[in-house]
LUMVOZA-884612 format. One record per atom (N, C-alpha, C, O): x, y, z. Coordinates in steps of 0.05 Angstrom, whole numbers, plus 5000, padded with zeros to 4 digits. Layout:
N
XYZ/...
//
This chain:
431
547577413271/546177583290/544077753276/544677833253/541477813289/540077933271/541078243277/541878303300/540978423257/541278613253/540578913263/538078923264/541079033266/539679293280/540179593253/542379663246/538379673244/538379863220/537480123238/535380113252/538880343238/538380543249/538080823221/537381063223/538480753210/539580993190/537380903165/537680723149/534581133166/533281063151/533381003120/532080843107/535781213110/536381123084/536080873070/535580833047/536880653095/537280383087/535280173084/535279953073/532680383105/530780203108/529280063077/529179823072/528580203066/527580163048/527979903027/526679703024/530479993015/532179773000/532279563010/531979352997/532779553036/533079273054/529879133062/529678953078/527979223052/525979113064/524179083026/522278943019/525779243013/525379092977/526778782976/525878592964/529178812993/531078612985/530378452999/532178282998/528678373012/527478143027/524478073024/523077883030/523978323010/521178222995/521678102970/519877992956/523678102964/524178012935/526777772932/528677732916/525777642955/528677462967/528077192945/530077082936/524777082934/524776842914/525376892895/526176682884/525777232870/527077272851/529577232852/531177412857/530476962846/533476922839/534176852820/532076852808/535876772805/537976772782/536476492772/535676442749/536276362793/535476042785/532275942786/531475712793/531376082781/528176122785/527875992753/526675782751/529076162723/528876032711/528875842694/527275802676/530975722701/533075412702/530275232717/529775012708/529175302732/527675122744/524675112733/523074942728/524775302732/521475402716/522575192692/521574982697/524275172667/523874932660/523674702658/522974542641/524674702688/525074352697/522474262697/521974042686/519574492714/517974372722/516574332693/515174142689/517274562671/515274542649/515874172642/514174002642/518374152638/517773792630/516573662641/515273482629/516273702676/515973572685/512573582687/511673382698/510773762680/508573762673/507073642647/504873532646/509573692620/508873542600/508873292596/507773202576/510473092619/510672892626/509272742630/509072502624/507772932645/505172792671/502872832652/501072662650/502773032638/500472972615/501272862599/499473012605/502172752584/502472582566/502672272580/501172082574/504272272594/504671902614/503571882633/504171682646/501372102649/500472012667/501271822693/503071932705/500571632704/502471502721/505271442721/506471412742/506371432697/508371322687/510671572695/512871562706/509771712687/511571962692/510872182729/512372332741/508772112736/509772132772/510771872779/511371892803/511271672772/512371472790/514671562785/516171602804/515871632752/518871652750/520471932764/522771942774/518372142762/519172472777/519872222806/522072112811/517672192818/517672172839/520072002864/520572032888/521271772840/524171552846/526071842845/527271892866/526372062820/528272212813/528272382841/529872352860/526072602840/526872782853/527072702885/528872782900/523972472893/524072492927/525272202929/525172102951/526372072907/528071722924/526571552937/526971412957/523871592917/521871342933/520971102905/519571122885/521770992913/520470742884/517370672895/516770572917/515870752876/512870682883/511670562858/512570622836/509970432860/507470342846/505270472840/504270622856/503870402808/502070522817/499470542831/497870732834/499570222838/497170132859/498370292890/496770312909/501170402894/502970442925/500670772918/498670842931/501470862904/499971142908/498271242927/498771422944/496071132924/493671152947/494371042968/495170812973/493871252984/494171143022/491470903024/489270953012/491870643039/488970583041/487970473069/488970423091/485470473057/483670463088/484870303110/483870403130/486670113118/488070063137/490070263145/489770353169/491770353132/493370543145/492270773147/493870923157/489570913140/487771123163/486770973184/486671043207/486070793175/485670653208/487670603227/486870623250/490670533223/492570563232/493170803245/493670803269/493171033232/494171293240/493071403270/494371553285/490171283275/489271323297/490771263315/491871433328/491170983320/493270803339/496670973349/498071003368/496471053316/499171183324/499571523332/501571633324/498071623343/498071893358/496571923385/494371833391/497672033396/496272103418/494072213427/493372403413/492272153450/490272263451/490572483454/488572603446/492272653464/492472883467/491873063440/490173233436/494672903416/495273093399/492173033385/491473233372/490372823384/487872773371/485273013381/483373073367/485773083401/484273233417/484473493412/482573653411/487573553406/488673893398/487173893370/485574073365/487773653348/486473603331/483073683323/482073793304/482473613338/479673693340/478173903346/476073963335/479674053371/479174303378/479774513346/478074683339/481374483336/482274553325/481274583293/481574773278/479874333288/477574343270/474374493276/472774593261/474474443312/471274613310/471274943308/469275063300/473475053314/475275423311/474975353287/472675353279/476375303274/476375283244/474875263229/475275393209/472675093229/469775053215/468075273229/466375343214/468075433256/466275573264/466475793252/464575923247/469275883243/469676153233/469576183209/468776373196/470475933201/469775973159/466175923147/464775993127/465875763171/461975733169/461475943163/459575913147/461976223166/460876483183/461876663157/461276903154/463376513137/464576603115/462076523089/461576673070/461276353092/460076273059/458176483050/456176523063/458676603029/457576833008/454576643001/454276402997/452676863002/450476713000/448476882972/448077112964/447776592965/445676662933/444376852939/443576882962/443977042918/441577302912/440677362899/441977392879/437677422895/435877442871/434877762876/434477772900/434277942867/432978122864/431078212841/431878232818/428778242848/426678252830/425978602828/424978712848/426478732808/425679022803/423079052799/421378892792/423079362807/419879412791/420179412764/418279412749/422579402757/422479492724/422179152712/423179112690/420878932725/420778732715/423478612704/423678492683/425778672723/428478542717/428978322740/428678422762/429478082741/430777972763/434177972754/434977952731/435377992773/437777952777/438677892799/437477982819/441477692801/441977572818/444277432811/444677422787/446777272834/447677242840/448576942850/448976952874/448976682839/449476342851/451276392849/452376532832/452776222878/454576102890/453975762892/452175642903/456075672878/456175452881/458375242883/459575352865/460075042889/462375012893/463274792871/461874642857/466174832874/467074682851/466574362856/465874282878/466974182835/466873872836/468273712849/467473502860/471473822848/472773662858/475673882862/476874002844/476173882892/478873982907/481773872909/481773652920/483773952903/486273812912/486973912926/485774122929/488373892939/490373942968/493773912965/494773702957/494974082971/498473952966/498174092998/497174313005/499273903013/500473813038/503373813035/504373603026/505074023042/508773943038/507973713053/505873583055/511273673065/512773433080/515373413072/516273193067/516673603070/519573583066/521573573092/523073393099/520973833102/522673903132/520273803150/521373713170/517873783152/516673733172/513673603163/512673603141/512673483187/508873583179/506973703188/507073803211/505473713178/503473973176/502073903186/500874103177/500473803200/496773733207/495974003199/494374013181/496774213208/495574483213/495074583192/493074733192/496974543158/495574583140/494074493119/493374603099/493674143133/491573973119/489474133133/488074253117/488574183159/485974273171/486074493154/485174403133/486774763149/486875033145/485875013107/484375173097/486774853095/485474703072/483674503071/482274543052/483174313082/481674123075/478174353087/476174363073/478574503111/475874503126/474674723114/472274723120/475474963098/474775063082/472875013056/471075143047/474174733048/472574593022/470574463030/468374493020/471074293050/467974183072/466274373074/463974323066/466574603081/464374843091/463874973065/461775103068/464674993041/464274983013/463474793001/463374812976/462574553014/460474403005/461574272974/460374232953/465074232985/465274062950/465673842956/466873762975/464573692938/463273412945/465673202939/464872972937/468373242935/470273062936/473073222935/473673392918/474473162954/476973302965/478973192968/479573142992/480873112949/483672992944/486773162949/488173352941/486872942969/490073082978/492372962965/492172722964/494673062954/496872922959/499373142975/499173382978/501372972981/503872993001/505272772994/504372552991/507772852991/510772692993/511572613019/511072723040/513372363013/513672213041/516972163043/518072103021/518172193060/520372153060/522271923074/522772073093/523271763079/524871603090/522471333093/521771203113/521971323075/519871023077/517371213065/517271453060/514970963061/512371043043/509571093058/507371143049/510371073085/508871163106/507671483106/509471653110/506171543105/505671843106/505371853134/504371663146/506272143152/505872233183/502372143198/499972183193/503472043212/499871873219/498072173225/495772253221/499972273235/498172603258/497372703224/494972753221/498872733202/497272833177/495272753164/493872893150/494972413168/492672243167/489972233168/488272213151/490172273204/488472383224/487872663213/485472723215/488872783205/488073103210/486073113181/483773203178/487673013166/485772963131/483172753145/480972833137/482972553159/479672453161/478472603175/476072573170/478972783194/478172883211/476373123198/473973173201/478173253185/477073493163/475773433142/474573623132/475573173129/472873053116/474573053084/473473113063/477572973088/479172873066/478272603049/478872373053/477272663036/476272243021/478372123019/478471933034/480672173004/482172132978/485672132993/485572333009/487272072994/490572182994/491871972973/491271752965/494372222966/496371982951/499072142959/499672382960/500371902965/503271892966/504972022947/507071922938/503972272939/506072452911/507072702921/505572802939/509272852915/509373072918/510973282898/511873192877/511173462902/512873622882/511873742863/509873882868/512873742834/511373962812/509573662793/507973652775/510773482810/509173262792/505573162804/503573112790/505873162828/503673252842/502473472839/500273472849/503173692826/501473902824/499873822789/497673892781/501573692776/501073582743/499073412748/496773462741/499873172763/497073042768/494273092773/492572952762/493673242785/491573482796/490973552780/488673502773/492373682765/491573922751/490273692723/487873682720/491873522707/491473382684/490073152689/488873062670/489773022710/489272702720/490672512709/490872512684/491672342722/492871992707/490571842717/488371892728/491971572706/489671332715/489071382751/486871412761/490971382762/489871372788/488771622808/487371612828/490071872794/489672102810/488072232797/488472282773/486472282807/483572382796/484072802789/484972972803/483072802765/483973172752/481873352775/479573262779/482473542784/480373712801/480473982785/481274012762/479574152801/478074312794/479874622809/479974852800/480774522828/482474772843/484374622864/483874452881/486874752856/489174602880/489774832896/489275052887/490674792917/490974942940/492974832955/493774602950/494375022982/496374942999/499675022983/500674992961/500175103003/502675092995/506274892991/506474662999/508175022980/510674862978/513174952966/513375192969/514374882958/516174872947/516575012926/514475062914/518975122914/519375322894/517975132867/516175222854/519174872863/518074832846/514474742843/513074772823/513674622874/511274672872/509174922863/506974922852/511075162873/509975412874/510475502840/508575622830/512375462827/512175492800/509875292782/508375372764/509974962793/507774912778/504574962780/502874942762/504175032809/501475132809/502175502787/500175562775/503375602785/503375812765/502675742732/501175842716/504275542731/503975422707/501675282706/500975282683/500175152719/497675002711/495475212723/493875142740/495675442714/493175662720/491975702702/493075762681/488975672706/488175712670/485975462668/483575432664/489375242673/487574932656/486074912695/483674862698/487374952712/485674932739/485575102754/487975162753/483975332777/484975422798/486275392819/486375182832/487575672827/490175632841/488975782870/487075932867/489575752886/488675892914/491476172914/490876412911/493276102916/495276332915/498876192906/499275952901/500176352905/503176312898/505176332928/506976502927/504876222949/506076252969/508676222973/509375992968/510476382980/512376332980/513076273005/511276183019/516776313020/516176283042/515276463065/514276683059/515576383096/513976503113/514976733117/517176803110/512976883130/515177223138/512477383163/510077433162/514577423180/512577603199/514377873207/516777893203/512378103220/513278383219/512078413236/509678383239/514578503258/512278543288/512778923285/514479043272/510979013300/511779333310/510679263333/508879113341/513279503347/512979433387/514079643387/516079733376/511979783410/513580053424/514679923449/515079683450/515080093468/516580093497/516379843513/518179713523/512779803512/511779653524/511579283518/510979093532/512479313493/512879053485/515578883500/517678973509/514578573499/517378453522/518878323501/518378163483/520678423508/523178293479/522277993480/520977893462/522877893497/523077573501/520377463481/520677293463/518577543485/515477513470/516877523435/517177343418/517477853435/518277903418/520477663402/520077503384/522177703414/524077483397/523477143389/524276993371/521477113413/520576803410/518876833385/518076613378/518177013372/515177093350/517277063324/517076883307/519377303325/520877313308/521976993298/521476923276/523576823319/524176583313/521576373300/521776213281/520176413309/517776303304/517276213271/516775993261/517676483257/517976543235/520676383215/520276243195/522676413224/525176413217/526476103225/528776023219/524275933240/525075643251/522975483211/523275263201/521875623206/520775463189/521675383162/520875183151/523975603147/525575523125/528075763126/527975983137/529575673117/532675883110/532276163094/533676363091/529376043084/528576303064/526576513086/525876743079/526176413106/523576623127/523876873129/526176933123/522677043135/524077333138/522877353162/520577253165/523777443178/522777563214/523577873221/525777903233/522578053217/522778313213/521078503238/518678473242/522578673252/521878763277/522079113263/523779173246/520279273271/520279583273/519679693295/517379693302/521279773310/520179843334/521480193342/523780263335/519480393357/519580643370/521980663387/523180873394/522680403392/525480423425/527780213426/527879983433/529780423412/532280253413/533280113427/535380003420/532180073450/533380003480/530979703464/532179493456/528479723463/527479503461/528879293436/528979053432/529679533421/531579343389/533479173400/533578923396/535279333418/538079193432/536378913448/537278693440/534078893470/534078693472/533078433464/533378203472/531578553442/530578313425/532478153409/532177923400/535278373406/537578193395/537978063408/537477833400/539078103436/539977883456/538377723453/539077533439/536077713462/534277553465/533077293448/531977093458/533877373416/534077203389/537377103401/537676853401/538877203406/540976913410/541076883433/543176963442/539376773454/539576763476/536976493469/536976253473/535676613462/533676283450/535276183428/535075953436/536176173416/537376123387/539175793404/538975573395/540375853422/542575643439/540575373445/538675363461/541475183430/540674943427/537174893417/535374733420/537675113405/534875103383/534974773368/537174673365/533074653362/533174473348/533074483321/533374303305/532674743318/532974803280/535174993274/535175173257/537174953291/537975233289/539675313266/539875553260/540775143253/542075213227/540375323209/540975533197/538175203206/535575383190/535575623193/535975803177/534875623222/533475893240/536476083232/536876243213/537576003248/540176243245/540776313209/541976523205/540076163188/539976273163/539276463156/540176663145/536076343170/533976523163/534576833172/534577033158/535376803204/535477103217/538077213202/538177443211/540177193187/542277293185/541877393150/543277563140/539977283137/539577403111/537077593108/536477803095/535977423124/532477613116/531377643147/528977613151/532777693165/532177773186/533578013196/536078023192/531778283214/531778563215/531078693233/528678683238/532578833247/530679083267/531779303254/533879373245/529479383257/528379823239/528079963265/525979923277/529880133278/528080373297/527580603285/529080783277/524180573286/523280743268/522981053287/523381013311/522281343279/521281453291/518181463301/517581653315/517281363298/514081333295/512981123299/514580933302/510681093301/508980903305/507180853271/506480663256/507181063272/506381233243/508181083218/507380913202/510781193219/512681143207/513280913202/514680873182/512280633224/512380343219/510580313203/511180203182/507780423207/505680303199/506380343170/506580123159/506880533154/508280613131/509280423114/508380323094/511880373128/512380173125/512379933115/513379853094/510679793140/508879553149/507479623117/507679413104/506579773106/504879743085/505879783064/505179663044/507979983062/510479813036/511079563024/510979493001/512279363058/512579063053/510078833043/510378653026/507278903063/505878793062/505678523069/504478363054/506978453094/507178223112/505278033102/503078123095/505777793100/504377573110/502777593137/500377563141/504477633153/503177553180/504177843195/506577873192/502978033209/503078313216/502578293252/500478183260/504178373267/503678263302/503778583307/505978683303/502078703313/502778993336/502478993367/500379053378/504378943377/505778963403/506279173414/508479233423/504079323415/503979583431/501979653441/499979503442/502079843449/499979983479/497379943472/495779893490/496679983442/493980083438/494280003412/495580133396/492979773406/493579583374/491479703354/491679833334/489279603370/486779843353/486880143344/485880273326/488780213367/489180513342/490680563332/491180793327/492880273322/494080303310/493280153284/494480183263/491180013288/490479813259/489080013241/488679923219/488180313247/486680403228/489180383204/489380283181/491280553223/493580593187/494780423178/496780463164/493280113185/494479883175/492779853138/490479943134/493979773123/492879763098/493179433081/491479293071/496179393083/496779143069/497278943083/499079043096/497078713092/497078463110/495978253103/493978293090/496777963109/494577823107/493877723133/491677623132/494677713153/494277633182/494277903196/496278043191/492378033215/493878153231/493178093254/490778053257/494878083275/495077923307/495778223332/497978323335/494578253337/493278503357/494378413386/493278233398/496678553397/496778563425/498878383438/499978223422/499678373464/502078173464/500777903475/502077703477/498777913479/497877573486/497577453461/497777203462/497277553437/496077363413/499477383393/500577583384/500577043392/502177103389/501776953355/499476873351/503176923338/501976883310/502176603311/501476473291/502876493326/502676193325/499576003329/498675783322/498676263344/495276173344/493676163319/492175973316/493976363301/493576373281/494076173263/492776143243/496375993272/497675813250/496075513258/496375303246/494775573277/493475333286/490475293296/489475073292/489175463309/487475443322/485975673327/484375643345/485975863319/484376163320/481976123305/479776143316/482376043274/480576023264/480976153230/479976073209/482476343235/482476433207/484076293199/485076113212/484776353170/486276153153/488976193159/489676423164/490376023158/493576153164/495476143135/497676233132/493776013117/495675973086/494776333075/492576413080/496176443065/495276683071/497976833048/500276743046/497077073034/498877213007/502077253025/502277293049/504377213005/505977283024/508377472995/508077462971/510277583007/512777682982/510577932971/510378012948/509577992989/508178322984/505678262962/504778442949/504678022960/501877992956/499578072962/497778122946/499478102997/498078253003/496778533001/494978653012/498878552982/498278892971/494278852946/492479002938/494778632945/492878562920/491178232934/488878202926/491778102947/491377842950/490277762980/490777932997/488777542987/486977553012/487577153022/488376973008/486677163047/487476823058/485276683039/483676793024/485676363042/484976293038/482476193045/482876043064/480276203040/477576153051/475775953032/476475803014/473276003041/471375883033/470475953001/468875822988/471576152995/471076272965/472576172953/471676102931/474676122956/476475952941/475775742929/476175702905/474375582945/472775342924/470275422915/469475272896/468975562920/466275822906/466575832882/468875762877/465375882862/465175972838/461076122839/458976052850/461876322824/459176502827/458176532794/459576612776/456576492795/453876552760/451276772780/449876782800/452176962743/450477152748/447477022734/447476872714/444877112752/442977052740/441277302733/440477462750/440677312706/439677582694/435977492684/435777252678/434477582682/431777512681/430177742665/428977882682/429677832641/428378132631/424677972614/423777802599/423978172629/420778122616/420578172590/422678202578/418278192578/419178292548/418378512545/418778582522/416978722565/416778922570/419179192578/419479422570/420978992603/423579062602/426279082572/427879252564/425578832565/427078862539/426478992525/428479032511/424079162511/423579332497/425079612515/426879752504/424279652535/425179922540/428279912539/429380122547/429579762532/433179712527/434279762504/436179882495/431779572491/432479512462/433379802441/434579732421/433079992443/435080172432/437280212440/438780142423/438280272458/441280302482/442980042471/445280092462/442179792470/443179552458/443179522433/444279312424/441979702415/441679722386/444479882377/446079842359/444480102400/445780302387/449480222395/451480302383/449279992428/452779982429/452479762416/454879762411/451579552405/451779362393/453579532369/455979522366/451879652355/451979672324/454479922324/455180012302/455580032350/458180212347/460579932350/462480002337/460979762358/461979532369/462079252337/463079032332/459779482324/460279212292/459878972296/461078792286/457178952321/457078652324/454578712315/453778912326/452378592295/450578652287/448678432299/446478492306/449478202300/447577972303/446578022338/444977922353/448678242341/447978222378/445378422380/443978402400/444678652355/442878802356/440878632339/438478652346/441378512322/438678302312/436778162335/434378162340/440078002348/438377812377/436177952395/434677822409/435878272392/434278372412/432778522391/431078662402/432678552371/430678772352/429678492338/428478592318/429278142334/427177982330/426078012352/423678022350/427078022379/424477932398/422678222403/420278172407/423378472402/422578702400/420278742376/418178872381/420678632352/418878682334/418178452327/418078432302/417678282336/415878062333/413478192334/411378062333/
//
């Protein structure tokens, strides 16, 4: 049953202890598993994702089986509905309209002092994508990755995802990668999929930045291959934090909370709310939907370890809070959301009001839904169009300009004991 915390003393600790629910005992037992399993993949290349891949997901593949190919994207069409093709679509034009509206744009400025300076944006070469597929599939976060890199203008965009019970990948994930302007998939998943990416074998091509989220060990090897590639973020799992005063309807309420808590054993679904009377029925109300849930062994995990109601005094006092944990995904369910978002600070989603429920977000709003989570947000932002960005400064000095420097650069050069750096500007100075 989810919980009801009345006694603030407790709040605190209990909302550390669920921000800090992936620090476990066995984090580093695994952190070496993946290190082999990266040195593997660089050194054997194919040889060593085919063998991760029989070990960990029980699929015997080839390495011609790897690549999905052009018949079975053509297939995938056949096998979904027009409907779900249609949600599909809508769903890419929200999505490309709002990240369009994102791309950071080149700047040059020309001084009187005869300096230009400025600013390129330009995008990386080549994108990876990790698509889970363990408990479920995603369309929603091949679009939320793939259409980002499209509107970043990188000119080749490689996915992989693990497949389970046969070598079929989900057709609706298919569709959703051509749709969003995916070239490339392969049949890999795990920390050995993230090695490939990052190192290249013969068949999987090395990129430039992986993205999307997964799995502990996925999530440890994108840590570990930071450096040799970029990483979009360290996601752990999901977690939402509603605040609701009076006026909020439990039932809303609790369907949001589950929402959260249907997606892994690890979710956190965390409620603060002004009115105990509204705490009591959002309990009911989480086991009152909970009865013949189709996930419910998950779900009920989830709500019984890292699931919470806080009755706070305040509205104030949530927001507080709310910015201690630093939600993933942030819902305010009260009277007046806007005046409550000024004392909002840490978030990476925030969902305003009781019609907007965070599931829109996860699909079709527009903003990104892969997004900092485990109190990231304190420091960390969704994923966007900058992500595949990379920016060069462009600097331009006359030789008029460079003389009027050329002492200031004489003098930190030569406190700094780099001498050749005050030579480089006192030859062109006294030429």
């Amino acid at each position: 049953m989810l919980r009801i915390i009345t006694q603030q003393a407790d709040v605190r600790s209990e909302l550390q202890r669920i921000c800090d629910r992936t620090q476990d005992e066995q984090v580093l037992h695994k952190e070496a598993t993946v290190r082999e399993v990266l040195q593997a993949v660089k050194r054997q290349g194919d040889k060593a994702v085919l063998h991760y891949t029989a070990e960990f997901d029980h699929q015997i593949l080839k390495a011609e089986e790897l690549k999905v190919t052009g018949s079975e994207l053509d297939a995938a069409y056949q096998q979904v509905s027009k409907d779900l093709l249609q949600a599909i679509r809508l769903a890419c034009q929200k999505i490309e309209a709002f990240h369009s509206q994102r791309i950071p744009k080149s700047w040059v400025q020309f001084g009187d002092d005869e300096v230009v300076l400025g600013k390129r944006y330009t995008p990386v070469d080549r994108a990876g994508l990790y698509i889970p597929g363990g408990r479920a599939c995603y369309p929603s976060t091949v679009l939320m990755n793939a259409i980002p890199a499209k509107v970043a203008g990188v000119p080749r965009v490689v996915m992989v995802t693990p497949v389970r019970g046969g070598k079929m990948v989900n057709p609706a994930v298919l569709v959703a990668a051509q749709e969003a302007g995916v070239q490339e998939i392969y049949r890999v998943g795990g920390a050995q999929a993230i090695a490939a990416l990052a190192y290249g074998t013969e068949t999987i091509p090395k990129v430039n930045v992986i993205t999307g989220p997964g799995n502990i060990y996925v999530t440890l090897a994108k840590k570990l291959v930071y450096g040799t590639v970029g990483i979009d973020s360290l996601a752990g799992p999901s977690e939402v934090l509603v605040i609701a005063d009076e006026t909020a309807n439990p039932a809303y309420v609790a369907a949001d909370l589950l929402a959260q808590a249907e997606h892994d054993p690890m979710a956190a679904a965390i409620l603060l709310t002004t009115d105990a009377g509204l705490a009591k029925k959002v309990q009911m109300a989480v086991e009152r939907q909970l009865v013949d849930h189709p996930r419910r062994i998950d779900t009920e995990k989830a709500i019984a370890h890292y699931g919470l109601i806080v009755v706070v005094e305040s509205l104030a006092a949530a927001a507080e809070l709310s910015n201690e944990f630093a939600p993933e995904h942030l819902e305010l369910e009260v009277a007046d959301p806007w005046a409550l978002i000024n004392q909002i600070r840490h978030a990476g989603a925030i969902f305003l009001g009781s019609s907007t429920p965070e599931a829109v977000g996860d699909y079709l709003a527009g903003p990104n839904h892969t997004l900092p989570t485990s109190g990231a947000a304190r420091y960390a932002s969704a994923l966007g169009v900058e992500t595949f960005l990379k920016h060069s400064s462009i600097i331009q000095y006359s030789q008029t300009a460079l003389e009027k420097v050329a002492s200031a650069i004489d003098i930190l050069a030569t406190t700094e004991g780099l001498p050749s750096h005050a030579d480089s500007v006192k030859l062109r100075v006294e030429d």
